[in-house]
C-alpha positions in Angstrom: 19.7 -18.9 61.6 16.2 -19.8 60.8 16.5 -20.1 57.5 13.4 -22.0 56.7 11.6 -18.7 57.9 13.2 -17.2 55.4 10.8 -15.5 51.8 6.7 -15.1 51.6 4.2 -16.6 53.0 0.4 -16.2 52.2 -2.1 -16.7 54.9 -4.8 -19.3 54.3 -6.5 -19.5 57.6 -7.0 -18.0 61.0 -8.6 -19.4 64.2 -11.0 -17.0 66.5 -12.9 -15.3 63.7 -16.3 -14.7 63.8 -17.2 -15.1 59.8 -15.6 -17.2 57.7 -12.4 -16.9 56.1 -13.2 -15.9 52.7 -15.3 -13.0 54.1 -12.7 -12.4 56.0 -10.8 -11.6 53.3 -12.6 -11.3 50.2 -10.5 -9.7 47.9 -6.7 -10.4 49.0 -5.3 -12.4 51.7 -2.6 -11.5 54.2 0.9 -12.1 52.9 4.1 -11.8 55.2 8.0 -11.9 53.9 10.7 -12.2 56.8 14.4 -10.9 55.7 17.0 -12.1 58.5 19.5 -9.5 57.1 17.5 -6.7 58.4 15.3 -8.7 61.5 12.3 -7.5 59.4 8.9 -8.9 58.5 7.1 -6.9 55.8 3.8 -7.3 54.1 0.2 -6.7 52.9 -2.6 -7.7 56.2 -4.7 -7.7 53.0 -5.9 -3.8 52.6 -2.0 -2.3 53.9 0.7 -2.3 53.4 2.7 -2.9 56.9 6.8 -3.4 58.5 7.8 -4.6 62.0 10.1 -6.1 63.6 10.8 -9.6 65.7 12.1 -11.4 68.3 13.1 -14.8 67.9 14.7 -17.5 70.0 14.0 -21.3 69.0 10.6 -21.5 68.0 9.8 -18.8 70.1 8.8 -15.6 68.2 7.1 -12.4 69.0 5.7 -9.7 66.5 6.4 -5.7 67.7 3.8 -3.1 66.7 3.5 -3.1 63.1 3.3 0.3 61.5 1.6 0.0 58.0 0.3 2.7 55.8 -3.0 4.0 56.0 -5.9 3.6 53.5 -9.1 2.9 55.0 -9.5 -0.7 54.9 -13.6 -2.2 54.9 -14.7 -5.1 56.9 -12.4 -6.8 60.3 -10.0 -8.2 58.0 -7.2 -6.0 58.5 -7.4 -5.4 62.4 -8.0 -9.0 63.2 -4.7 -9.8 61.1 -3.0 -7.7 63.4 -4.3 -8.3 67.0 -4.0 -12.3 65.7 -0.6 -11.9 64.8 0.3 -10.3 68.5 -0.8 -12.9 69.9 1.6 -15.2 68.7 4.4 -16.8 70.8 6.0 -19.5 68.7 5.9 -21.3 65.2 6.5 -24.2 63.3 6.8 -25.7 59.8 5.9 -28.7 58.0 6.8 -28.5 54.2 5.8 -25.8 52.9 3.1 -24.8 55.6 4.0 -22.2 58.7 1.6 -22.3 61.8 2.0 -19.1 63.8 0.9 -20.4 67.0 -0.3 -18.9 70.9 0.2 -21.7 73.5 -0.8 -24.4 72.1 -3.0 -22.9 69.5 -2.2 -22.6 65.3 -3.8 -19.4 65.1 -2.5 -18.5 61.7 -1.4 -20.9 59.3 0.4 -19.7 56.3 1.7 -21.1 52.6 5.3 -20.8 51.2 4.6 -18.4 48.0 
């Protein structure tokens, strides 16, 4: 189920923030691997390292709590990874690009590594 989901994905953009996204993330963007077998999604919101779990049903997907490790991380980068990836309700996929998306909104839009 879901296949497509499936691997790694590297962010490459984010609506709602207020600097750009290369000063967003200046040194290492947000990556995120889903594994069916275990309903996990692991990965790096660019400072830690992070695991949660999700819900999904259709294109419908929701993002629980992640719990990630805890080196101090400079700038907004990290935290507005995390409340933006909340917010998301459904997704979709076009080749090799995912849009995590709120309502009608892409707020993240992610590559196939």
């Amino acid at each position: 189920v879901n296949n497509e989901l499936e691997g790694t994905w590297e962010v490459d953009d984010v609506s709602g923030a207020k600097i750009d996204f290369d000063e967003l993330y200046p040194n290492k963007k947000p990556i995120i691997t889903f594994n069916f077998a275990d309903h996990k999604l692991t990965g790096n919101s660019s400072c830690n390292n992070f695991n949660t779990t999700f819900v999904i049903n259709g294109n419908n997907i929701k993002f629980n709590d992640p719990m990630a490790t805890k080196m101090a991380c400079p700038g907004e980068g990290e935290p507005f990874f995390f409340n933006t990836l909340k917010t998301v309700t459904r997704y979709s996929i076009s080749g090799n690009t995912l849009n995590l998306i709120m309502g009608d909104i892409a707020v993240m839009r992610l590559q196939k590594k």
